[in-house]
C-alpha positions as CSV (number, residue, x, y, z in Angstrom):
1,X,167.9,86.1,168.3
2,X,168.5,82.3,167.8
3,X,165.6,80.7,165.4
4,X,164.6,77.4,166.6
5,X,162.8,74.6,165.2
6,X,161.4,72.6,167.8
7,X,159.2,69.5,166.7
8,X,157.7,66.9,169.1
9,X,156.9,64.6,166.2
10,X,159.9,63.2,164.5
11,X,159.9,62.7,160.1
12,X,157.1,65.2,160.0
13,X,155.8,66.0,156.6
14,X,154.4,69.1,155.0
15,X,150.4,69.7,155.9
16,X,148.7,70.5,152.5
17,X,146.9,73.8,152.0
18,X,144.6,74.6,148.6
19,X,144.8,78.0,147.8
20,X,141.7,79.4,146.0
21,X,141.7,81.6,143.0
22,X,141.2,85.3,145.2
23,X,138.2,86.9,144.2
24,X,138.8,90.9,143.3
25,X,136.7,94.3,143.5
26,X,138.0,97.3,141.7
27,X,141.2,95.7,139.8
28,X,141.5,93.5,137.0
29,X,141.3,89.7,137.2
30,X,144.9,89.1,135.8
31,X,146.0,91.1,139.0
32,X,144.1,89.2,141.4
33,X,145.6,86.1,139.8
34,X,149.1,87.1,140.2
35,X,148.5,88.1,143.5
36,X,146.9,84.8,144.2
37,X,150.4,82.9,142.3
38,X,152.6,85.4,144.6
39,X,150.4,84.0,147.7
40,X,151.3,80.6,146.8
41,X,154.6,80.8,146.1
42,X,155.5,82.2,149.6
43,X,153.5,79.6,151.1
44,X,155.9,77.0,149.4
45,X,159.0,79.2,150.1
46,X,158.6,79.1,154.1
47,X,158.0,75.6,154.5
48,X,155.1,75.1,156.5
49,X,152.4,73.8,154.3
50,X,152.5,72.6,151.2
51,X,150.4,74.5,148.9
52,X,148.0,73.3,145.9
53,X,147.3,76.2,143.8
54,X,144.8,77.5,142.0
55,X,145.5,76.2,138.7
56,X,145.9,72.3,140.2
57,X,142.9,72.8,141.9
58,X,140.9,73.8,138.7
59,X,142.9,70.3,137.5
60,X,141.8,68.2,139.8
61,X,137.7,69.4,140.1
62,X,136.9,71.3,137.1
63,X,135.9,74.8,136.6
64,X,132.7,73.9,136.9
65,X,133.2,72.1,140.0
66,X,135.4,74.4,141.5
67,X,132.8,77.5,140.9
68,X,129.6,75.5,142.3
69,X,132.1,74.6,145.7
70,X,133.5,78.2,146.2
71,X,129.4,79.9,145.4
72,X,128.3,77.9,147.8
73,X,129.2,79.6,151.3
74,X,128.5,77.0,153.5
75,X,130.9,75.2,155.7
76,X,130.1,71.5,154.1
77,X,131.0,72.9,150.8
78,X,135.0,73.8,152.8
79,X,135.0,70.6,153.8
80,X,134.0,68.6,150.4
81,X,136.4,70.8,148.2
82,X,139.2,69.9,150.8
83,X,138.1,66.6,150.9
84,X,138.0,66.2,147.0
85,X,141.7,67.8,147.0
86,X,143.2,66.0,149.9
87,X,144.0,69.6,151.6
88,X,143.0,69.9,155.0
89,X,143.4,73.3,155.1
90,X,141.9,75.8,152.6
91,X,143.0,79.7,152.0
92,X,141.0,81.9,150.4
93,X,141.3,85.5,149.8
94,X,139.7,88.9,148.0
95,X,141.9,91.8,146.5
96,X,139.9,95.2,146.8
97,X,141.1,98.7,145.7
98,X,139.5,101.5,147.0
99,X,139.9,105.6,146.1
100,X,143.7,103.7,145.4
101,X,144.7,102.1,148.0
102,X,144.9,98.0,147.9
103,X,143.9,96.2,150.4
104,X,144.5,92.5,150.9
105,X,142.1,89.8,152.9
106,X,143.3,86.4,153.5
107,X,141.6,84.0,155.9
108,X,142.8,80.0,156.4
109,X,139.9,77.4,157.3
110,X,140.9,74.1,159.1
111,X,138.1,72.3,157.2
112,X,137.7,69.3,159.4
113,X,136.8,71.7,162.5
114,X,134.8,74.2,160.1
115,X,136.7,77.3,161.7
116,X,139.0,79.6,160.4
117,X,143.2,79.4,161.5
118,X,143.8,82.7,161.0
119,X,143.4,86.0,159.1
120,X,145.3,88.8,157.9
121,X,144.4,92.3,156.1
122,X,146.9,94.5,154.7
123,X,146.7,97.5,153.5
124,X,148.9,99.5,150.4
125,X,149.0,102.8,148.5
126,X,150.7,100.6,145.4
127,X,150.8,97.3,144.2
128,X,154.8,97.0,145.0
129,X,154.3,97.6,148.6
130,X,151.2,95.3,148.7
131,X,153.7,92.6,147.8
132,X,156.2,93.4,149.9
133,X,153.6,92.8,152.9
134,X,152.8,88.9,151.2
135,X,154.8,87.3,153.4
136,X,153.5,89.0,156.3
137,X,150.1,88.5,155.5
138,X,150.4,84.8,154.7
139,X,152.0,84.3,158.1
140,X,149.3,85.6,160.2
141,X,146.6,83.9,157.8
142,X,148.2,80.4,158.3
143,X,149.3,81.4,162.1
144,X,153.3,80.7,161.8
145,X,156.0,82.8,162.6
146,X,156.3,86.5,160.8
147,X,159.8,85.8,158.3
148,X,162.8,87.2,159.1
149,X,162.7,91.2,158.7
150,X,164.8,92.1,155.0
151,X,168.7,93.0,155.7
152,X,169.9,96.5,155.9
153,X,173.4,95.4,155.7
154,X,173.9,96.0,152.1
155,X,172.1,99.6,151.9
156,X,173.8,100.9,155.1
157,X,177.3,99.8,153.8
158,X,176.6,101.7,150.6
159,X,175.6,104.8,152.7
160,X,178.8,104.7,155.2
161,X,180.8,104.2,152.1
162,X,178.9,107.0,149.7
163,X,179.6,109.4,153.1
164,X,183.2,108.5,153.4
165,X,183.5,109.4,149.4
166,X,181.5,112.6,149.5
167,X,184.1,113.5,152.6
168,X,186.9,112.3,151.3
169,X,186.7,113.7,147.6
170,X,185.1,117.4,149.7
171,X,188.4,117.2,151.7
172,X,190.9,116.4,149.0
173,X,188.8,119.1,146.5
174,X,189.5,122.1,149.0
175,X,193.4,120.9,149.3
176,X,193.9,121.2,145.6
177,X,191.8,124.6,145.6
178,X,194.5,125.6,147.9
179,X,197.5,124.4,146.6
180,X,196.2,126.0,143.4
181,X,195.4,129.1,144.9
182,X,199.4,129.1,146.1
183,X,200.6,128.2,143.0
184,X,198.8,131.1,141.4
185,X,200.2,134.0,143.9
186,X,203.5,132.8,143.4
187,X,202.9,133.2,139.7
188,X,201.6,136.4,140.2
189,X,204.1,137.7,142.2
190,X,206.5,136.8,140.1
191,X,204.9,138.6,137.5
192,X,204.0,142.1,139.7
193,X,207.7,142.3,141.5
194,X,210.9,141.0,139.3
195,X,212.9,140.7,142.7
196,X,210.8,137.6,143.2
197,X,213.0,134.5,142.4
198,X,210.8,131.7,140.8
199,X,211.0,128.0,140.6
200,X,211.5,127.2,137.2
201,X,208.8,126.7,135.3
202,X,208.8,122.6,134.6
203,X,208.5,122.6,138.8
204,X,205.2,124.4,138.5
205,X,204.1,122.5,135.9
206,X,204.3,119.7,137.5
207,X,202.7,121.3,140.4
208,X,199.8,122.0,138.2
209,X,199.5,118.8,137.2
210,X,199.4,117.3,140.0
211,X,196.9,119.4,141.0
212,X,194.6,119.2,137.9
213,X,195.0,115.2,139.0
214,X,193.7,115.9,142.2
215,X,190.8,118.2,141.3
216,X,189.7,114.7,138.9
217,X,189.9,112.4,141.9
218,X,187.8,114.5,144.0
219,X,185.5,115.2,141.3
220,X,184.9,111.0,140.8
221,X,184.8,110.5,144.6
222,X,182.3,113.2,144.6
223,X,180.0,112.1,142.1
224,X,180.9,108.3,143.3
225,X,179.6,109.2,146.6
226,X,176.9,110.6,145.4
227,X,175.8,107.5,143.6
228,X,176.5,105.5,146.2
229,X,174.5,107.2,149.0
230,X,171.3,107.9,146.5
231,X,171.4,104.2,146.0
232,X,172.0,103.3,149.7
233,X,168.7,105.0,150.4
234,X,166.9,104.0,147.6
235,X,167.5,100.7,148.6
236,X,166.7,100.3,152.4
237,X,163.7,98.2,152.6
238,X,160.7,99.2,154.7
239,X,160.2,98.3,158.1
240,X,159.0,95.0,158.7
241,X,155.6,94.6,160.6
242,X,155.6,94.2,164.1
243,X,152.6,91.9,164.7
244,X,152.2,88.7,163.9
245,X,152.9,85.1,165.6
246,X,156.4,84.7,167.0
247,X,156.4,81.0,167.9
248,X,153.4,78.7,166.4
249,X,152.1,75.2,166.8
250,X,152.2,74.0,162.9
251,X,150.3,71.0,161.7
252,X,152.4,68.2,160.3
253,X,151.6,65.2,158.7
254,X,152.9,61.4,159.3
255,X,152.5,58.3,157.8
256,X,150.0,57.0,160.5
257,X,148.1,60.4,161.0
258,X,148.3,63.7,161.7
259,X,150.7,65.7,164.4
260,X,152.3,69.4,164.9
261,X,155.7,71.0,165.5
262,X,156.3,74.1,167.3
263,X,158.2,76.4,165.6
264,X,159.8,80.2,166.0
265,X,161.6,82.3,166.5
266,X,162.9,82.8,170.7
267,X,165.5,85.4,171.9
């Protein structure tokens, strides 16, 4: 796949986007704000828009303000909020849990057309994985391009690796079984027939050593491995949502109005 970014309009700048405080059903208010922070901070981290949170937007209005502008529900009330902010676009967004599971509504108005960009609904059985699927969900609200799905490099190398240890330290364990088993009859028959001629004795001590040395490095490449492939698998990410926009027409802005840039990803 070759990302691409493919803008008509030369010196673009950033489109501004306020993102509203998310309103929340069924989870505390501290929770709905962090969500709302983790929203915005992803919006800033792809690039697209640039984002006004919360917070600024209480700044710049008022609580007061702010709270007579969201209660209203009508499309003029979009468009004055945006217009008192200088954000042409506007996200808003609800948390909900339900019999424990999270689910996440996000919906993006373009308030000088007084309709909605785009919307996105996810769905969790844990707040972790609900913010795992943030990035997706802001990309299909704000209609760009779904990120890049998380690398599996790092966890697959620690598997291969972990495997090769658990095989390796396996293997080298059963050699140093054996060798010890031969050491032993020897021993033994030396002991049960006296016609046996024996090594002498610092040879098979040093046999035994060297056995009792491997028997400890097949032990820590067992237990290595172990580690290793546990946290291999612990660590591969979730699959990535298929959905979502592949290539977008974004808004930009420019000194002597308003333009957009296509971007994506193409094979």
């Amino acid at each position: 796949m070759l990302s691409v970014l493919l803008s008509s309009l030369l010196a673009a700048g950033k489109v501004k986007i306020a993102v509203l405080a998310f309103s929340a059903s069924g989870v505390d208010a501290t929770v709905a704000n962090s969500v709302t922070e983790s929203v915005t901070a992803e919006i800033a981290v792809r690039g697209y828009f640039d984002p006004i949170s919360s917070t600024e937007i209480q700044t710049l209005l008022g609580v007061e303000r702010q709270k007579q502008l969201m209660g209203c529900g009508e499309d003029s009330c979009v468009s004055e909020l945006a217009g008192a902010i200088g954000a042409p676009y506007v996200m808003s967004g609800t948390l909900v849990k339900l019999e424990g599971v999270f689910q996440l509504n996000l919906q993006v108005i373009d308030s000088r057309k007084s309709r909605p960009v785009g919307r996105s609904t996810k769905l969790a059985k844990d707040f972790e994985s609900l913010r795992f699927q943030i990035p997706y969900a802001v990309a299909e609200a704000c209609g760009t391009p779904l990120p890049p799905a998380p690398s599996r490099v790092l966890p697959y190398t620690m598997i291969g690796v972990g495997g090769a240890a658990l095989i390796g330290g396996g293997v080298l364990g059963m050699i140093a079984l054996t060798n010890e088993g031969v050491v032993r009859g020897e021993l033994s028959a030396g002991d049960n027939n006296r016609t046996v001629v024996l090594s002498p004795a610092k040879t098979y001590t040093q046999r035994l050593d060297a056995i009792a040395m491997q028997k400890t490095i097949s032990l820590t490449a067992l237990i290595a491995g172990a580690v290793l492939l546990g946290t291999g698998l612990f660590l591969i990410p979730p699959a990535a949502p298929e959905a979502g926009v592949k290539v977008a027409l974004v808004p930009v802005a420019l000194p002597d109005g308003a333009g957009a840039a296509l971007v994506g990803v193409l094979p």
